[in-house]
N, C-alpha and C positions, 0 to 999 in steps of 0.2 A: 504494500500500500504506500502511495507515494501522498505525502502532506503538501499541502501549500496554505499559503498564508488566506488566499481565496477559499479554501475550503473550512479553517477555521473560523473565518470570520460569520460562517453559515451556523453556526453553533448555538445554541441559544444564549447561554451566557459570556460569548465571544464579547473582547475588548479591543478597540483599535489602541494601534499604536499612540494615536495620539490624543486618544484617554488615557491611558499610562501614562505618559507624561505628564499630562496635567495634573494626577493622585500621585508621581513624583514630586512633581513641585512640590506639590500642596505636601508631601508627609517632609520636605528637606525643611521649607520656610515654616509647620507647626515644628519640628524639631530644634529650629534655629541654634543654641550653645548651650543646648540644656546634654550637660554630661551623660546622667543615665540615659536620655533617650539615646545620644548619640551611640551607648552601648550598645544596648537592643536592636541600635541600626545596624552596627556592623555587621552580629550576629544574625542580623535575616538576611542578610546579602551571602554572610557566608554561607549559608543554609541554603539559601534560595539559588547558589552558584553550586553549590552539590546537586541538586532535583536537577539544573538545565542539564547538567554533564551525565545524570541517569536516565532522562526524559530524550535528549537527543540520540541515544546510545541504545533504548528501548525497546526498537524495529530490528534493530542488526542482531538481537542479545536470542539466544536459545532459549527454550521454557526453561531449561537445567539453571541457565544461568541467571533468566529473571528470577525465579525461587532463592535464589543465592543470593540475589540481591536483595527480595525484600528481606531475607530471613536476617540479612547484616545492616540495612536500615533499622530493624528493632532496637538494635545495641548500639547502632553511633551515639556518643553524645551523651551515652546514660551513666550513670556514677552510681555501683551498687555497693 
């Protein structure tokens, strides 16, 4: 299955690009210098840059290996 940016947009809860930007904006400028949020930002970026590199990587991945993957998503990140 070949994606395009056209066919997501057919989605029901599909976002243009340049509605994303605009709820960029708006989450940098309510963040402005306030420390912990700027923490919590990083953190979703870094979060949100692991899902793209899972998400892009998806389609090529074997059932073997999608299993493998969410089974190692359970435990990133967790502190027992």
């Amino acid at each position: 299955m070949v994606c395009t940016y056209e066919e997501y947009l057919k989605q029901s809860k599909a976002i243009t690009f340049e509605k994303m930007q605009t709820i960029h904006t708006e989450m940098l400028a309510e963040i402005g210098a306030d420390v912990e949020a700027l923490e919590l930002y990083n953190e979703l970026m870094k979060v949100a840059a692991r899902y793209a590199t899972i998400r892009a990587n998806w389609l090529l991945l074997s059932r073997e290996e999608k299993n493998e993957q969410d089974f190692l998503s359970q435990f990133r990140d967790h502190t027992f």
